[in-house]
N, CA, C and O of each residue as an XYZ file, in Angstrom:
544
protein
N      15.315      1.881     28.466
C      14.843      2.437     27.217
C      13.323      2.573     27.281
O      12.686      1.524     27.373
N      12.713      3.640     27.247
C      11.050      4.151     27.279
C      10.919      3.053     25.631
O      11.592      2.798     24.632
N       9.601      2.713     26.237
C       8.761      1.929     25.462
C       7.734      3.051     24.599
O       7.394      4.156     25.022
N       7.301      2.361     23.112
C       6.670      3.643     22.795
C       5.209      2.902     22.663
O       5.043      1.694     22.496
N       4.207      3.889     22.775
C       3.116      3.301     23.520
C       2.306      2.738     21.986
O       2.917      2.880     20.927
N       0.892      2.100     22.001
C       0.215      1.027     21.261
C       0.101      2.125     20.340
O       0.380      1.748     19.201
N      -0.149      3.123     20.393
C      -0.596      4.289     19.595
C       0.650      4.276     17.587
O       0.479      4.000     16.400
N       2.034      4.909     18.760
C       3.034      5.278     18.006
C       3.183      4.046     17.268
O       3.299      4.107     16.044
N       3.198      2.572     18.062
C       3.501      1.511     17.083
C       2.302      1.288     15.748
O       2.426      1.131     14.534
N       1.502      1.341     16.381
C       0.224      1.649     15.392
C       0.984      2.243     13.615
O       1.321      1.841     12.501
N       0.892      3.302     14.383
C       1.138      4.405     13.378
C       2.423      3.963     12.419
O       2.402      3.970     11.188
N       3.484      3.597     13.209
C       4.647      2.834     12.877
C       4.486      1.941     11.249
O       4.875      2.072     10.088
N       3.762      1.122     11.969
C       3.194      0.114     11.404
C       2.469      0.379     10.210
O       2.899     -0.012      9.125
N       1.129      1.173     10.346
C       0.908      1.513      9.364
C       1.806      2.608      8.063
O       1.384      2.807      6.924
N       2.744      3.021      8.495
C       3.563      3.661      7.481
C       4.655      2.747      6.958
O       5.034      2.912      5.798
N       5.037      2.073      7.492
C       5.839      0.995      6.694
C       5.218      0.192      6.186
O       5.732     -0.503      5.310
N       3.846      0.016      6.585
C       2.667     -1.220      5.646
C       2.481     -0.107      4.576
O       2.653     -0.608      3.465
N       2.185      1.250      4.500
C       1.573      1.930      3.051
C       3.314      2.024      2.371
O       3.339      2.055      1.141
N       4.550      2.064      2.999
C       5.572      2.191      1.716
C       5.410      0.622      1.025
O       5.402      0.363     -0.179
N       5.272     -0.432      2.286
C       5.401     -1.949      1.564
C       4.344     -1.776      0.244
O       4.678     -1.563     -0.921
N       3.155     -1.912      0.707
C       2.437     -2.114     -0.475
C       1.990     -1.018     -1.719
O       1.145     -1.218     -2.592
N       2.983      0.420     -1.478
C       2.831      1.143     -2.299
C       4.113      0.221     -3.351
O       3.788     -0.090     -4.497
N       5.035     -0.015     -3.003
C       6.161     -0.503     -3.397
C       6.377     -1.542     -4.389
O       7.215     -1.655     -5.284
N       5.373     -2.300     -3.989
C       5.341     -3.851     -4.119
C       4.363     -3.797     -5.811
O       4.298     -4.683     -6.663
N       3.700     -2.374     -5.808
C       2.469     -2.405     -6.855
C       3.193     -1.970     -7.670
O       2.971     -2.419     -8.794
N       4.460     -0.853     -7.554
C       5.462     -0.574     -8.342
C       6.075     -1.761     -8.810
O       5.998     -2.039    -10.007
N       6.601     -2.405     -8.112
C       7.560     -3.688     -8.345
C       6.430     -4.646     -9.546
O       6.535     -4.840    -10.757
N       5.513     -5.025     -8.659
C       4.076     -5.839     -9.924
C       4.163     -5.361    -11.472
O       4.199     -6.014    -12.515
N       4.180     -4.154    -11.248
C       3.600     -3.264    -11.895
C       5.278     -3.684    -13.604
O       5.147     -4.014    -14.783
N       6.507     -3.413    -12.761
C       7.671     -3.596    -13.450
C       7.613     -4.855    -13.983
O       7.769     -4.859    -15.204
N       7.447     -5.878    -13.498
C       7.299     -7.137    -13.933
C       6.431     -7.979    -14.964
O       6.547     -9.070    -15.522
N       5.481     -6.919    -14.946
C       4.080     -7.515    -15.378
C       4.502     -6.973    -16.761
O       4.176     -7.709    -17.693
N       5.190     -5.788    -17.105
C       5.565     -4.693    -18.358
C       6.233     -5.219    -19.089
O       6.056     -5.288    -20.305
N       7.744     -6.011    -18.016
C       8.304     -6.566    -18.737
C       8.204     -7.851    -19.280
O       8.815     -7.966    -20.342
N       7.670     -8.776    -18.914
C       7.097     -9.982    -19.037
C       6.331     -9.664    -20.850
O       6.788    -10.328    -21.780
N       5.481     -8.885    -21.051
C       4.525     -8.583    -21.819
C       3.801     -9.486    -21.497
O       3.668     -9.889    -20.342
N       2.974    -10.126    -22.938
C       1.853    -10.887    -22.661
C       2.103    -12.462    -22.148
O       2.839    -13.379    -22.515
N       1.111    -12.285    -21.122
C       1.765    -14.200    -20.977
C       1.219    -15.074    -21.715
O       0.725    -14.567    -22.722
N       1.038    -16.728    -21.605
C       0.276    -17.391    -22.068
C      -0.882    -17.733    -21.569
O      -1.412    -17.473    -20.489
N      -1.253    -18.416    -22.578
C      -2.974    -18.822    -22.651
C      -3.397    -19.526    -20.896
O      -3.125    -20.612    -20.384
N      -3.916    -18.701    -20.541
C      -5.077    -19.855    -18.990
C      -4.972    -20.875    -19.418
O      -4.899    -21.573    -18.407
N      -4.893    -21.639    -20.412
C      -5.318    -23.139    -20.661
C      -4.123    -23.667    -20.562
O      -4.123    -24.789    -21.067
N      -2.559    -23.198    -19.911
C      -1.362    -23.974    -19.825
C      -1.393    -23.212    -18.667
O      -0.913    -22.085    -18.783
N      -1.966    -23.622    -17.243
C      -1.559    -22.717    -16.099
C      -0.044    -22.679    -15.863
O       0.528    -21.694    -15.398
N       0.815    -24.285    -16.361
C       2.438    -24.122    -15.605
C       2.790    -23.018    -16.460
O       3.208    -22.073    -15.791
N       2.775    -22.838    -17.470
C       3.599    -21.675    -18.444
C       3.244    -20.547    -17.764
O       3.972    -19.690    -17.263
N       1.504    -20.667    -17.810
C       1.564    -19.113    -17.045
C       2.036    -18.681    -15.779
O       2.172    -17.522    -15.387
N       2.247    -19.644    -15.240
C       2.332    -19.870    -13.400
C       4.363    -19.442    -13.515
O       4.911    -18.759    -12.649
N       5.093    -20.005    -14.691
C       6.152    -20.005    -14.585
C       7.034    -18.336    -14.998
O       8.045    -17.731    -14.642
N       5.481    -18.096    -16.286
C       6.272    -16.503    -16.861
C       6.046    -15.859    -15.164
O       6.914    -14.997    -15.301
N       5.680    -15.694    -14.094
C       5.270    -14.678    -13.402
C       6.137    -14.897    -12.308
O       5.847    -14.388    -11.225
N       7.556    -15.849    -12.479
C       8.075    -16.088    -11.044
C       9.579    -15.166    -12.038
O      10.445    -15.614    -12.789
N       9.336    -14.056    -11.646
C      10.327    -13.162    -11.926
C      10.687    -12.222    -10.914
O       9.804    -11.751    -10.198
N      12.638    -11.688    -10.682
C      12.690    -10.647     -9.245
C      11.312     -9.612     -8.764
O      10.792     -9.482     -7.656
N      10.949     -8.891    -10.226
C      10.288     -8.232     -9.160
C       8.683     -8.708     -9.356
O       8.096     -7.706     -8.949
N       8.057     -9.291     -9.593
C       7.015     -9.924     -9.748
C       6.911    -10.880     -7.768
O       6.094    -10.678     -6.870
N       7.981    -11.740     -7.807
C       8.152    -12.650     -6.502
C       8.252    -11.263     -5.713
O       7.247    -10.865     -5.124
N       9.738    -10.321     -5.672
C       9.953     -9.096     -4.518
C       8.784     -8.410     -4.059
O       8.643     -7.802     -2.998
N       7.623     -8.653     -5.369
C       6.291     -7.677     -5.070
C       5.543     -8.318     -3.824
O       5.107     -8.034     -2.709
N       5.677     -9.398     -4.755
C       4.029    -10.266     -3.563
C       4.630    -10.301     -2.414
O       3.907    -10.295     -1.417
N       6.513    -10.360     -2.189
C       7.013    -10.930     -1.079
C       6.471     -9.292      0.180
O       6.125     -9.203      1.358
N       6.714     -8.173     -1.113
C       6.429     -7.277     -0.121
C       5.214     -6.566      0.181
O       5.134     -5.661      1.012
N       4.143     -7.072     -0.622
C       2.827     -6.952     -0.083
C       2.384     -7.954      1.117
O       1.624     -7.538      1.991
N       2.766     -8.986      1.132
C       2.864     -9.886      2.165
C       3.107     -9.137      3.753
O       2.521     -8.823      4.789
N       4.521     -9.125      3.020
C       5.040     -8.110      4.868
C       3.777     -6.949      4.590
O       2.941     -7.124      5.477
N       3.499     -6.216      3.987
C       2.860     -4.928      4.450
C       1.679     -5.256      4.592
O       0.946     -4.350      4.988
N       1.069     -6.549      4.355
C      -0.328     -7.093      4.932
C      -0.512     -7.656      6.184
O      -1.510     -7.860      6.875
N       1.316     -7.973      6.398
C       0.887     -8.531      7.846
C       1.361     -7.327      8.856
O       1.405     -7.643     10.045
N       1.668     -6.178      8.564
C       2.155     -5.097      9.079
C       0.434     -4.311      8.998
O       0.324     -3.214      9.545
N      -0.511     -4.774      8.481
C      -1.578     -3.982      8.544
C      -2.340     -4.650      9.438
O      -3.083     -3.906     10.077
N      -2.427     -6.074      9.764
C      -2.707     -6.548     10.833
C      -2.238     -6.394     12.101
O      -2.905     -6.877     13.015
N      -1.014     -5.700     12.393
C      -0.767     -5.198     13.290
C      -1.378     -3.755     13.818
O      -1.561     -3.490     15.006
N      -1.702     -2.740     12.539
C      -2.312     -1.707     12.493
C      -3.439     -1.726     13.295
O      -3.566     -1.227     14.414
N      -4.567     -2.582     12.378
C      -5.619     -3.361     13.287
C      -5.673     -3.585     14.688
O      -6.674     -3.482     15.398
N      -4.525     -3.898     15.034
C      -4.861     -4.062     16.906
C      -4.194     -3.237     17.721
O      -3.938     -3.509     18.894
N      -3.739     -1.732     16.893
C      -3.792     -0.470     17.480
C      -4.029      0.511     17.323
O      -3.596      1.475     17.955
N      -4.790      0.514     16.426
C      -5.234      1.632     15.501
C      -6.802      1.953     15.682
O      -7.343      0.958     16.165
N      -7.478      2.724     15.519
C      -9.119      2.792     15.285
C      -8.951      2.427     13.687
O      -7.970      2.688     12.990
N      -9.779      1.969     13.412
C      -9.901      1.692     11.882
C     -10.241      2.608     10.958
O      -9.901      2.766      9.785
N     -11.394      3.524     12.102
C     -12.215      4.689     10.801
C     -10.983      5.903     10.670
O     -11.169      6.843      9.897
N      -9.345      5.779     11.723
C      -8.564      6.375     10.865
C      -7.172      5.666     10.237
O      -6.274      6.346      9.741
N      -7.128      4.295     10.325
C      -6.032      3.495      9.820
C      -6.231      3.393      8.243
O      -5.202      3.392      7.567
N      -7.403      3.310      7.624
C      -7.954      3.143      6.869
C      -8.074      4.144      6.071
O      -7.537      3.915      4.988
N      -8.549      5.148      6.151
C      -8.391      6.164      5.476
C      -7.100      6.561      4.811
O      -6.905      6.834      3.626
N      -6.086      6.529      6.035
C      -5.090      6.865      5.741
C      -3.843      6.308      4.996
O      -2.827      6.836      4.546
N      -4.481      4.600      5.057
C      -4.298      3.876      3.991
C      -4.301      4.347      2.301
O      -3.594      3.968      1.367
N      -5.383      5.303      2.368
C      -4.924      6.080      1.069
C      -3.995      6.450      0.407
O      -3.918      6.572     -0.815
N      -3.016      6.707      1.446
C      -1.479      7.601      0.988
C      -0.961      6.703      0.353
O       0.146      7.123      0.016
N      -1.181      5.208     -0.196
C      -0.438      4.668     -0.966
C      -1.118      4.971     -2.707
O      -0.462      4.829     -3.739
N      -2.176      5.288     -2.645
C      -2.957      5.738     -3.873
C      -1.690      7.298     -4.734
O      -1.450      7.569     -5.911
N      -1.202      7.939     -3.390
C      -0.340      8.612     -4.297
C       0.629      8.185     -4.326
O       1.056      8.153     -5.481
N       1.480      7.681     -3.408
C       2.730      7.263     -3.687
C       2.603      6.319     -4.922
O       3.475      6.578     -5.751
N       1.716      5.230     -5.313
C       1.606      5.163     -6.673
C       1.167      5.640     -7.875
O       1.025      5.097     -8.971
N       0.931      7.022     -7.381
C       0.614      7.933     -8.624
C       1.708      8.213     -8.905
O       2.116      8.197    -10.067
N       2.683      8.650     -7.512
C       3.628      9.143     -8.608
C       4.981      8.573     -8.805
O       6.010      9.158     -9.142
N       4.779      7.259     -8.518
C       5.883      5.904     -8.798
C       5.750      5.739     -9.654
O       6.730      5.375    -10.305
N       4.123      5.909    -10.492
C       4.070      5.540    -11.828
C       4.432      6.544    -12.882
O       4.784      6.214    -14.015
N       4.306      8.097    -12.357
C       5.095      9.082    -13.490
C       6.607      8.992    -13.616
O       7.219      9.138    -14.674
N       7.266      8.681    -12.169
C       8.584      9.247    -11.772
C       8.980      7.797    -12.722
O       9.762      8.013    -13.648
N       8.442      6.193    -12.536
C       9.430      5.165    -13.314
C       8.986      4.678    -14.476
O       9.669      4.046    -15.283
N       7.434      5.063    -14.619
C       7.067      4.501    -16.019
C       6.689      5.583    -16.881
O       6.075      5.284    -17.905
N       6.957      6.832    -16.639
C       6.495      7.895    -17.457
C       4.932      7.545    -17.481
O       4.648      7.002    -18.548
N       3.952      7.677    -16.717
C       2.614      7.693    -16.637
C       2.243      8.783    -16.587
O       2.504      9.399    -15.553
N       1.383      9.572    -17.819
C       0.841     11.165    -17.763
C      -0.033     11.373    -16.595
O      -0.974     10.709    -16.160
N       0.810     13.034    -15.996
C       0.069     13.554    -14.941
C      -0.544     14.304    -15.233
O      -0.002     15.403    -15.350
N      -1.992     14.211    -15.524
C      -3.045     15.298    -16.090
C      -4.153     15.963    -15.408
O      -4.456     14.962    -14.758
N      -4.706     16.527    -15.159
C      -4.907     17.313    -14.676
C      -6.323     16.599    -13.841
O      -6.658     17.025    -12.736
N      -6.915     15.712    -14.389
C      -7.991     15.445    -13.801
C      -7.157     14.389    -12.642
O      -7.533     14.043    -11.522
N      -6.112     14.103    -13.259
C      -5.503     12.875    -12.356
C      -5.295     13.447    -11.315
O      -5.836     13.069    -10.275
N      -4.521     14.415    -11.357
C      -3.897     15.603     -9.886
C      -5.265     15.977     -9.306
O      -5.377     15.918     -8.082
N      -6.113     16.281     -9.900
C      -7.080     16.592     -9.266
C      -7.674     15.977     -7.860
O      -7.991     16.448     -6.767
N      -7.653     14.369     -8.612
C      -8.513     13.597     -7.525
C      -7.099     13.086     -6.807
O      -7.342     12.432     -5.793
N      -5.545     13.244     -7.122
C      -4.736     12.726     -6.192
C      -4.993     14.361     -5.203
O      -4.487     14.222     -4.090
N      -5.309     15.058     -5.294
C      -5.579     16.274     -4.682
C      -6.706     16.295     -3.515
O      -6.676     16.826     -2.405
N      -7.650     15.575     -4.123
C      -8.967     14.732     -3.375
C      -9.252     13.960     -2.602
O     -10.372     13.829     -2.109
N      -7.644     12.890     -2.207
C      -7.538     12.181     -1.740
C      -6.608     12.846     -0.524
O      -6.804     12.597      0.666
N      -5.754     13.571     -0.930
C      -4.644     14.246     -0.287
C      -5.376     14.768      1.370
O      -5.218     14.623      2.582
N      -6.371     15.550      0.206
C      -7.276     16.811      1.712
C      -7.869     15.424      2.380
O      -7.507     15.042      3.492
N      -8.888     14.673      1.510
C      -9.207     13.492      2.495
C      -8.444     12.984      4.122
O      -8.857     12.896      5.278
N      -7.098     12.729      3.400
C      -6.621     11.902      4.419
C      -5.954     12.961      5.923
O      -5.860     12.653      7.111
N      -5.605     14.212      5.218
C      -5.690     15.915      5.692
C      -6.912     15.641      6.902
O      -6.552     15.564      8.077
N      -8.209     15.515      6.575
C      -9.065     16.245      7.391
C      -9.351     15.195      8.269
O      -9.615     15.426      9.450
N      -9.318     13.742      7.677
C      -9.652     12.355      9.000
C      -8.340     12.426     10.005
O      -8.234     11.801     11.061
N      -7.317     13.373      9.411
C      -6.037     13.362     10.620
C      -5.912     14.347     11.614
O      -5.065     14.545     12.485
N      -7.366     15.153     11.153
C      -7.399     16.225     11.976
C      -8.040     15.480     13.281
O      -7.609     16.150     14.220
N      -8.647     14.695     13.683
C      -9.344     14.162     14.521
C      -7.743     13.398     15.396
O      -6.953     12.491     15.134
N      -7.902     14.264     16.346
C      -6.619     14.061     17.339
C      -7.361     12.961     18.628
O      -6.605     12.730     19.572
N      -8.790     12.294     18.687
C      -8.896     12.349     20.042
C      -9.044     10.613     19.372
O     -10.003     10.202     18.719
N      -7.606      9.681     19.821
C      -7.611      8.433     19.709
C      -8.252      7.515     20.597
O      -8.573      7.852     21.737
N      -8.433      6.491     20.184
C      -9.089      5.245     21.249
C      -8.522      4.476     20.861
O      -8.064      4.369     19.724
N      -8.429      3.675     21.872
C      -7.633      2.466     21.590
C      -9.094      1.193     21.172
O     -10.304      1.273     21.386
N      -8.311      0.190     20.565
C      -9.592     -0.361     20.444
C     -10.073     -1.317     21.601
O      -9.395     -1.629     22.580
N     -11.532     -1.784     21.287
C     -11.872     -2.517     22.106
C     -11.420     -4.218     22.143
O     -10.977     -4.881     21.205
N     -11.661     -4.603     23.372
C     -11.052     -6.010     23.167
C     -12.241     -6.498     24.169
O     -12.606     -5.813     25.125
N     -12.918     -8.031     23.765
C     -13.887     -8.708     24.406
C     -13.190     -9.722     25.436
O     -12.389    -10.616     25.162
N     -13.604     -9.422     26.456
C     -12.812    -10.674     27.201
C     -14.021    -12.077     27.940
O     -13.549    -13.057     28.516
């Protein structure tokens, strides 16, 4: 079975790290809504206890994986384009938040998810990869 080289896993990696933590802000995001307000800072167990809910725990569990899936990014990726492209979770929660919470899509909003779009468009135009450096 051909091995796929540091590059593709890279890339790998970083796209299942931007669905994890696009995901996970959705999931936060559900939990935190439904919960409403918690209690006072001055009873941390109450507050510590309203926030251990499915998707509140499913969130952090899956920002977790997609943080340690970005550390993998890191040691195959160039950064000045792992990073950038890290953006693409900025829309996928734009529009996680129209498609499940009815969040208005207005025009200045599209705009700059539009802004971000070409962004991550033109740092992907740069085809000529390096691998990174390592000190020995």
């Amino acid at each position: 079975m051909k091995h796929c080289s540091d590059n593709a896993r890279g890339l790998l990696a970083l796209a299942v790290s931007i669905l994890c933590c696009a995901a996970s802000q959705l999931l936060l995001k559900s939990g935190m809504s439904s919960i409403g307000t918690l209690p006072a800072l001055d009873n941390v167990p109450a507050y510590a206890l309203g926030l251990i809910t499915p998707p509140i725990v499913g969130g952090l569990m899956l920002y977790a994986f997609g943080t340690a899936l970005w550390l993998v990014c890191l040691t195959k990726l160039d950064l000045s384009i792992a990073y950038p492209a890290s953006a693409v979770q900025f829309l996928l929660i734009f529009a996680g938040a129209w498609y499940f919470f009815g969040e208005p899509v207005t025009t200045p909003r599209l705009a700059g998810a539009a802004v971000v779009l070409v962004g991550v468009l033109l740092l992907s135009l740069d085809r000529k990869p390096t691998s990174p450096t390592t000190s020995t």
